[in-house]
Each structure stands twice: as C-alpha cells, then as structure tokens.
C-alpha positions in Angstrom: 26.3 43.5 -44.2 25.8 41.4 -47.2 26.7 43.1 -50.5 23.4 41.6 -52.1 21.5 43.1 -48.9 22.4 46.4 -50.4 22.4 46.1 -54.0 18.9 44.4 -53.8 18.0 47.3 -51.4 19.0 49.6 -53.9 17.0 47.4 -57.4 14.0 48.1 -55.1 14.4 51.5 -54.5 15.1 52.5 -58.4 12.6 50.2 -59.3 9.8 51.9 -56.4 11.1 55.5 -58.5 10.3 53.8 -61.5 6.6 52.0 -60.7 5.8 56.1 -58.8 7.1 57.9 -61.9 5.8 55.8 -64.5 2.7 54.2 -62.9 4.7 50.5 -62.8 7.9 49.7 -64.5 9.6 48.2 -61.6 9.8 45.0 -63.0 11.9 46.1 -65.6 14.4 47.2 -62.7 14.1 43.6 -60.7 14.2 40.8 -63.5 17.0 41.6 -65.1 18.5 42.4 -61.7 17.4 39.2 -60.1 18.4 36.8 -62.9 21.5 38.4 -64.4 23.7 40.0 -61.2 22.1 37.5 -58.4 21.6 35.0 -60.5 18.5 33.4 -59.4 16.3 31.3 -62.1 14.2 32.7 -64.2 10.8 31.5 -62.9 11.8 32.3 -59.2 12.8 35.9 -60.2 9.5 36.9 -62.3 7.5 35.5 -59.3 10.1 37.5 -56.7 9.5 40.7 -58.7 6.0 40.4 -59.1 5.4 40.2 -55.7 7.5 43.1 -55.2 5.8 44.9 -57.6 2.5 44.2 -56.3 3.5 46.8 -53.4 5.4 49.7 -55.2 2.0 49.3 -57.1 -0.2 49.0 -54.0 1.8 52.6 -52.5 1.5 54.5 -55.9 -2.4 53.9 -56.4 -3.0 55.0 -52.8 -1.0 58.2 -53.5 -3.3 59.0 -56.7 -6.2 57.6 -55.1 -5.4 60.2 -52.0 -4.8 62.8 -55.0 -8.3 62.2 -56.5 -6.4 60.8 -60.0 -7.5 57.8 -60.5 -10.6 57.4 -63.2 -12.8 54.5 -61.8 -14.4 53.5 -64.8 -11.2 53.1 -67.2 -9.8 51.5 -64.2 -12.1 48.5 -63.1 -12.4 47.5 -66.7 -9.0 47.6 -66.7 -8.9 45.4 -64.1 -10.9 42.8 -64.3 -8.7 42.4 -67.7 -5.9 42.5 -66.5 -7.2 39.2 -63.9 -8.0 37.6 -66.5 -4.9 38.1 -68.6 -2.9 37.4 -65.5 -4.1 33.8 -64.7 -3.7 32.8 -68.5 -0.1 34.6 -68.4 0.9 32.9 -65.5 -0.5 29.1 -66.8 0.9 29.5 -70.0 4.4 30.4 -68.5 4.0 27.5 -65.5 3.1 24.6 -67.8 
C-alpha cells in the first residue's frame, strides 16, 4: 500500500486519542500533518481536518452522552456559540 495510506491512517488515529482524551484536539494532530508532511494547501487541509474532526467529535460525545457526562445547559449555549463563531470563522478565513 501507499506510504501516505498509512501515515494518514496513523495522524487519524493519534489525533482520534487526542479529540477522546482531551474532549477535541485532533486538529492539532491533522493540520500540521496535512500541510507540512503531505503537503496539501492550507485551505484544503483545515477543511480536510475539520471534517475529520467533526467525527472523532461525533464518537466522543456519544461515549459521554452514553456515560451520563455531558451537562446540557453549559452545552447548548455552548453551541449555538460556537455556530455562530463558526460561520464568521470560516467567512473571514474564505474571503
């Protein structure tokens, strides 16, 4: 197999460790994995992690969801925050 197969393979398994330990973090793993040793651009590799992201982050709240850890109040104003925050993060870094 392709040797970026398996080190990409392994960037998302130490980044899904890191996002499960740490409650996210994987994108520190897969940017600078992404745009300095496969050397994609930079705009391509923040939406590639984010997307990869999305489901280490997906897995880990089910799993504290399942272990009753999540507090729901904190967490939907959290949320719809962190919406917000993310469609003025992402135009300001498109345009």
């Amino acid at each position: 197999m392709n040797k970026k197969i398996y080190l990409s393979f392994f960037a998302g398994l130490m980044a899904g460790i890191i996002c499960g330990l740490f409650g996210s973090g994987g994108g520190m793993i897969l940017l600078p994995f992404l745009t300095l040793i496969l050397d994609e651009n930079e705009v391509k590799a923040r939406a590639t992690t984010i997307f990869c992201v999305f489901f280490m982050v997906l897995i880990s709240s089910f799993l504290y969801y399942k272990n009753k850890y999540i507090d729901w109040n904190i967490s939907i104003k959290c949320a719809i925050g962190g919406i917000i925050g993310s469609i003025i993060g992402t135009k300001l870094f498109t345009n």
